[in-house]
N, CA, C and O of each residue as an XYZ file, in Angstrom:
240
protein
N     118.703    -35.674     13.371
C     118.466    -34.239     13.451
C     117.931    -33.856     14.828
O     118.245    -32.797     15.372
N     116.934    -34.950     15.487
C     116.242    -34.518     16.643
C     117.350    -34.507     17.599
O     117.420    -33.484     18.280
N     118.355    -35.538     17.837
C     119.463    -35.402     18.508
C     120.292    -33.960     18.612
O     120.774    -33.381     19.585
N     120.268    -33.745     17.702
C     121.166    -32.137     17.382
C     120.722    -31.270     17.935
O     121.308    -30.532     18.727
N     119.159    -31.209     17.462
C     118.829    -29.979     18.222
C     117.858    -30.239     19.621
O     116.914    -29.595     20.079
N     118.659    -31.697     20.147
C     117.991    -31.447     21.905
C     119.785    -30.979     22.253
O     119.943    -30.303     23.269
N     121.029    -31.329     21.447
C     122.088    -31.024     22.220
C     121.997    -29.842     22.485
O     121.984    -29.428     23.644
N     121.903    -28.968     21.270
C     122.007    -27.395     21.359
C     121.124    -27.136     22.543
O     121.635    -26.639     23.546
N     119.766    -27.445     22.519
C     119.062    -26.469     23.834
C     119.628    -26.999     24.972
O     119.544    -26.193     25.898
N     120.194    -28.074     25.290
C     121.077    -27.967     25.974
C     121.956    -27.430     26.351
O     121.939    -26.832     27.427
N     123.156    -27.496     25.441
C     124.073    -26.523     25.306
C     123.337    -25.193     26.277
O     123.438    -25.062     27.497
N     122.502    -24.188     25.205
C     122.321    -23.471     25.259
C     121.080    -22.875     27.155
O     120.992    -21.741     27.628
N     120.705    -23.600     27.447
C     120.508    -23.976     28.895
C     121.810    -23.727     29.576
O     121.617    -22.600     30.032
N     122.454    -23.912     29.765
C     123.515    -24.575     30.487
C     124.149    -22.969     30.259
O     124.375    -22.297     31.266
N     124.370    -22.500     29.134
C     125.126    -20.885     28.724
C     124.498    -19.863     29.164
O     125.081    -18.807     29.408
N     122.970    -20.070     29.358
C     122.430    -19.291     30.439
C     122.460    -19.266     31.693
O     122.450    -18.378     32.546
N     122.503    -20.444     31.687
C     122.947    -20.739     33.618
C     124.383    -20.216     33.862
O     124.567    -19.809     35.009
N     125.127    -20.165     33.267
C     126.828    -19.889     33.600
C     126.602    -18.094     33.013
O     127.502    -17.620     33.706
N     126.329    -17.508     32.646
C     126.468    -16.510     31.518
C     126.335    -15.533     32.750
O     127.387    -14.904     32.865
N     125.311    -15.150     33.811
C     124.926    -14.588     34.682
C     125.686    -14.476     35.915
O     125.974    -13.559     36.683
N     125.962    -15.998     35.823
C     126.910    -16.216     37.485
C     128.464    -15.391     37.022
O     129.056    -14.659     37.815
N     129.027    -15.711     35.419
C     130.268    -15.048     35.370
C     130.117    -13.336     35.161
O     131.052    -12.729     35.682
N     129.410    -12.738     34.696
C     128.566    -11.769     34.399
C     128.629    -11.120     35.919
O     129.302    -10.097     35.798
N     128.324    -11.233     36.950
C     128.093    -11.193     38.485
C     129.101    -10.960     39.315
O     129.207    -10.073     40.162
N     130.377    -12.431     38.810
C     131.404    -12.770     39.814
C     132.760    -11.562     38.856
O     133.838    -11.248     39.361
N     132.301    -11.129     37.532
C     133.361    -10.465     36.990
C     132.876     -8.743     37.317
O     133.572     -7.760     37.061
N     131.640     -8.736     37.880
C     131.576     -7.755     37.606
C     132.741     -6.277     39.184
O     132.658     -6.480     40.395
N     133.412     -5.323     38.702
C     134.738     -4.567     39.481
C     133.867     -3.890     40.139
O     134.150     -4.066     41.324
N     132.601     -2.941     40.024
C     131.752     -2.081     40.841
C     131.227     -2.839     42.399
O     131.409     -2.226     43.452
N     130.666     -4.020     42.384
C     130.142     -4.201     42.956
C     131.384     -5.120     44.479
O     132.340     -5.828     44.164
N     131.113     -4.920     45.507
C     131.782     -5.294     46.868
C     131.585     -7.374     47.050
O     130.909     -8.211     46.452
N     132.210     -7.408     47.758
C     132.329     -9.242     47.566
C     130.686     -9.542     48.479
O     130.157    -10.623     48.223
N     129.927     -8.582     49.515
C     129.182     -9.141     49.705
C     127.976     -8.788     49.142
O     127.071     -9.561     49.456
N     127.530     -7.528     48.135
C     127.093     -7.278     46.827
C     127.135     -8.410     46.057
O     126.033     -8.943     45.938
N     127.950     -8.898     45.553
C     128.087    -10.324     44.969
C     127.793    -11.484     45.685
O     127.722    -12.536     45.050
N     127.622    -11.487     46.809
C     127.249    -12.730     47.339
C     125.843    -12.852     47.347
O     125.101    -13.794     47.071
N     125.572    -11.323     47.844
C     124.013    -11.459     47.314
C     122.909    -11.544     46.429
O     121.707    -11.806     46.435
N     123.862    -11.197     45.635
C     123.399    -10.658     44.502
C     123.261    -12.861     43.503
O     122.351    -13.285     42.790
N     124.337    -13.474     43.883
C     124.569    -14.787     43.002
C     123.519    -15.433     44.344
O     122.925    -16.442     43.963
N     123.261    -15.117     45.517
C     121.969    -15.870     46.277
C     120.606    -15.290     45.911
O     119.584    -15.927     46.165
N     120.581    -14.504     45.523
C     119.240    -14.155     44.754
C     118.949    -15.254     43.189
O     117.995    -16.020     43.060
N     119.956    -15.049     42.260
C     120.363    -15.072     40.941
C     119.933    -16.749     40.712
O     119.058    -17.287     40.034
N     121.175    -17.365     41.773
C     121.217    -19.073     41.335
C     120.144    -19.856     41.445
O     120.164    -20.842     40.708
N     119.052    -19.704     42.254
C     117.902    -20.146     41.926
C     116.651    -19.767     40.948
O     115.738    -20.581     40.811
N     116.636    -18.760     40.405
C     116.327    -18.420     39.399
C     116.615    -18.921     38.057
O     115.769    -19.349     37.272
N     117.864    -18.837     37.857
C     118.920    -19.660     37.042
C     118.788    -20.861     36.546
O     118.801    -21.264     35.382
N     118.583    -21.705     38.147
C     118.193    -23.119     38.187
C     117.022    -23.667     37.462
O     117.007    -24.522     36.577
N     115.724    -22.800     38.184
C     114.778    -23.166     37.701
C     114.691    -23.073     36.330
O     114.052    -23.934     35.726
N     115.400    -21.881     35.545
C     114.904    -21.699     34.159
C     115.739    -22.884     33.421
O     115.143    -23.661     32.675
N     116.905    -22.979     33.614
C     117.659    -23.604     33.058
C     117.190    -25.151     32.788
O     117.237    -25.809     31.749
N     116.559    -25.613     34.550
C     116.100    -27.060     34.690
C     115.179    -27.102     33.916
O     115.318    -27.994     33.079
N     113.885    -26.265     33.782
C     112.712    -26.295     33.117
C     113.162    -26.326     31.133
O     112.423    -26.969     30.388
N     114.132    -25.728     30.682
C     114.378    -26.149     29.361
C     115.191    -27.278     29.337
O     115.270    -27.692     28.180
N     116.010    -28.141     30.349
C     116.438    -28.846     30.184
C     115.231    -30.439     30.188
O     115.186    -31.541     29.643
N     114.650    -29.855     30.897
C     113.798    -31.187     31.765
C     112.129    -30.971     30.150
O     111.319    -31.889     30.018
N     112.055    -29.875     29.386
C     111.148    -29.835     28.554
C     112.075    -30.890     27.370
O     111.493    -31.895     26.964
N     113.134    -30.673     26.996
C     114.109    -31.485     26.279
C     113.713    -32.885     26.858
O     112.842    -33.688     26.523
N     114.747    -32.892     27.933
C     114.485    -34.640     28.158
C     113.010    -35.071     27.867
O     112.907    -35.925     26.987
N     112.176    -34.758     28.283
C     110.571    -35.211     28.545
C     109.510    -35.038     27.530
O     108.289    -35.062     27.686
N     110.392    -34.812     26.190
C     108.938    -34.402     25.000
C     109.008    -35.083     24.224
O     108.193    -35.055     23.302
C-alpha cells in the first residue's frame, strides 16, 4: 500500500511540474518573449515545489 501511495505523490509532483509549463507554452494571448519570461520566472518555482514533495517521499 505504502508503495502506491509514494507512486501517486509522485505521479502527482511531476503533473504539477508539467501542468504550468503546458498551461504557459499553450497559452495564444501572450508574445513568445512573454512566454519566455514568464516559464524563467515559473521553472524554478516549479522545481523547488515539485523536488520538495518528491524528495519528502523518497526521505520519510
Amino acid at each position: 500500500m505504502k508503495e502506491m501511495y509514494d507512486k501517486w505523490l509522485i505521479a502527482l509532483a511531476l503533473v504539477n511540474f508539467l501542468i504550468p509549463f503546458f498551461l504557459i507554452l499553450g497559452n495564444k494571448t501572450l508574445s513568445g518573449a512573454e512566454k519566455k519570461e514568464r516559464l524563467k520566472r515559473a521553472v524554478p518555482i516549479m522545481t523547488v515545489i515539485s523536488g520538495a514533495a518528491i524528495a519528502f517521499v523518497l526521505l520519510r
